[in-house]
C-alpha positions in Angstrom: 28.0 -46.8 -12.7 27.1 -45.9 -9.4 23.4 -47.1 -10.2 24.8 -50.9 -10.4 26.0 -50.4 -6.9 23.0 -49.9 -5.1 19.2 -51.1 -6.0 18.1 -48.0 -4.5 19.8 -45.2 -5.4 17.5 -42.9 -7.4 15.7 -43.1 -3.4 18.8 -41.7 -2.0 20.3 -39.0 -4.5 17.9 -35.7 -4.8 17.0 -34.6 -8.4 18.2 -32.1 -10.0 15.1 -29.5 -9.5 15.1 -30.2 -5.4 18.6 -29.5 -5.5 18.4 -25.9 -7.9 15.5 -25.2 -5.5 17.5 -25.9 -2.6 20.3 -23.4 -4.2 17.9 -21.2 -5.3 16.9 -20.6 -1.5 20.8 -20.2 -0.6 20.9 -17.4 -3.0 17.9 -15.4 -1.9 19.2 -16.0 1.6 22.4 -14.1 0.5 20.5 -11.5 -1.0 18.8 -10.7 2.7 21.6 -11.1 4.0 23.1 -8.4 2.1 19.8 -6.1 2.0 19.9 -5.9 5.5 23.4 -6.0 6.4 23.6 -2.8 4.1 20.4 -1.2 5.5 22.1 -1.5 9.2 25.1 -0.2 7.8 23.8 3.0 6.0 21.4 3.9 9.3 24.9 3.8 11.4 26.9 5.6 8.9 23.7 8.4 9.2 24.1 8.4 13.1 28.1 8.2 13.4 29.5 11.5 15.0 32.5 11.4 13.2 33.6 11.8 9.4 35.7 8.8 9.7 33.6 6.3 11.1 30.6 7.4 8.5 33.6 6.3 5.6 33.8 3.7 6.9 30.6 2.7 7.9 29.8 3.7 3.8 32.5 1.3 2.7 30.9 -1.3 4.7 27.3 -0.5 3.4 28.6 -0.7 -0.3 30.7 -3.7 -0.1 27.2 -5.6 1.3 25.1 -3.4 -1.4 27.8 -4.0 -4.5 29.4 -7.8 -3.3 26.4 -9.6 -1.0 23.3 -8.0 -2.0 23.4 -7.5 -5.9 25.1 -11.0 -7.0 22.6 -12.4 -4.4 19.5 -11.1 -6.1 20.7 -11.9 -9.9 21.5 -14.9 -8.8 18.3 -15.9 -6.6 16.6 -14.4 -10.2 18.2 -16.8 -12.3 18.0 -20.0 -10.3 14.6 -19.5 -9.4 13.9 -19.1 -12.9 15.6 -22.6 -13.8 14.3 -24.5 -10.8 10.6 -23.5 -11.6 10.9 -24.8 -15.5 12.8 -27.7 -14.2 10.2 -28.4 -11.5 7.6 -27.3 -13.9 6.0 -25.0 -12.7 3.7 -22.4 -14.1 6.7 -19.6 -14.8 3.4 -16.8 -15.8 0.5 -18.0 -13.5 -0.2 -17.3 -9.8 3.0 -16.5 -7.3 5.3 -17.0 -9.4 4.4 -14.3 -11.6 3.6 -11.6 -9.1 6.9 -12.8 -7.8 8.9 -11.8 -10.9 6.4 -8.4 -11.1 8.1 -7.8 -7.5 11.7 -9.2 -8.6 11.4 -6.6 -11.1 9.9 -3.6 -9.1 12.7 -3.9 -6.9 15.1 -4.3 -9.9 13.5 -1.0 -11.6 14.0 0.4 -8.0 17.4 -0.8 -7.4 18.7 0.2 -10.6 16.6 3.4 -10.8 17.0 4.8 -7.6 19.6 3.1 -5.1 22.0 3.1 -7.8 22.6 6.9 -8.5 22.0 7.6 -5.0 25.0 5.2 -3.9 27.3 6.7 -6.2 25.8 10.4 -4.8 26.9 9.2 -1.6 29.8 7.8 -2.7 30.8 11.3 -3.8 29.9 13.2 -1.0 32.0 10.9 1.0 34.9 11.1 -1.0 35.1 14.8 -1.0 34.1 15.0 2.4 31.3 17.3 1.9 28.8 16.2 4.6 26.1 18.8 4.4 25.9 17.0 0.9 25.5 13.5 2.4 23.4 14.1 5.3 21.3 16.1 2.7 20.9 12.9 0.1 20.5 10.7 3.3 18.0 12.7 5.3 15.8 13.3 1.9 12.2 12.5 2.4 12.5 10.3 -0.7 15.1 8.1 0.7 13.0 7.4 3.2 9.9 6.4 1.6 12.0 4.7 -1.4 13.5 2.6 1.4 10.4 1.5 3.3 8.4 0.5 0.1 11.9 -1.7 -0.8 11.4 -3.7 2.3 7.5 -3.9 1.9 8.3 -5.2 -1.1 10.5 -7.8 0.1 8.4 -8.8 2.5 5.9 -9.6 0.0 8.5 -11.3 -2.2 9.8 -13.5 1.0 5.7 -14.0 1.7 5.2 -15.7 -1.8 8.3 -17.9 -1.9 7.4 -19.8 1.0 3.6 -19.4 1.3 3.2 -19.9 -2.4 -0.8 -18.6 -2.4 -2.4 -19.5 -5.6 
């Protein structure tokens, strides 16, 4: 219908695989967003002096971890997945494949490590025990587990836009 009221209107209304692409890149935007609004919030919950901010600053963390960060990455997953077979590209050849090797790496990760550990936390907080949560916080593993998760990101973010062959 609309078609018969303008000559050129295919010109003028984006395709479908532009516009999953475009949404695609809203998602993943959400998913940094949440990554590092989380991150930010875990570091200050670490340095807060007092018990109450550190809940707080937990709650915070989680809610960007559980509500931003997670539907962000499932969803940036999925559409990316359905923009690259619309658009057609090669889903297991070149970036897009060591792009879902990293998406899952930091799944594996995510679910493997920053999972139990949150809900460690979450404990810890809830009972108030802070030797406990400066103990799961300050662990040498934490540490290196969080800096490989942002390499890895970094690399992710890298093939999205540079898309190297």
């Amino acid at each position: 219908m609309l078609q018969d009221l303008s000559p050129d209107y295919d010109a003028r209304v984006p395709d479908a695989g532009i516009l999953l692409k475009y949404v695609h890149i809203l998602a993943a935007m959400v998913y940094v967003t949440g990554y590092i609004a989380g991150a930010l919030l875990q570091v200050w919950s670490g340095r807060a002096t007092d018990w109450a901010t550190r809940g707080t600053l937990m709650r915070a963390a989680n809610f960007f971890s559980n509500r931003v960060l997670v539907p962000g990455f499932v969803a940036a997953a999925v559409l990316g997945l359905i923009a690259a077979v619309v658009l057609g590209y090669p889903i297991l050849r070149g970036w897009i494949l060591y792009a879902l090797i990293l998406y899952v790496i930091l799944l594996v990760v995510g679910l493997g490590y920053w999972a139990p550990l949150g809900k460690k936390l979450d404990a810890a907080i809830a009972s108030t025990d802070e030797r406990a949560f400066a103990t799961l916080r300050d662990r040498s593993a934490t540490i290196y587990v969080s800096i490989v998760d942002g390499i890895l990101l970094l690399l992710l973010i890298y093939l999205m836009v540079a898309k190297p062959s």
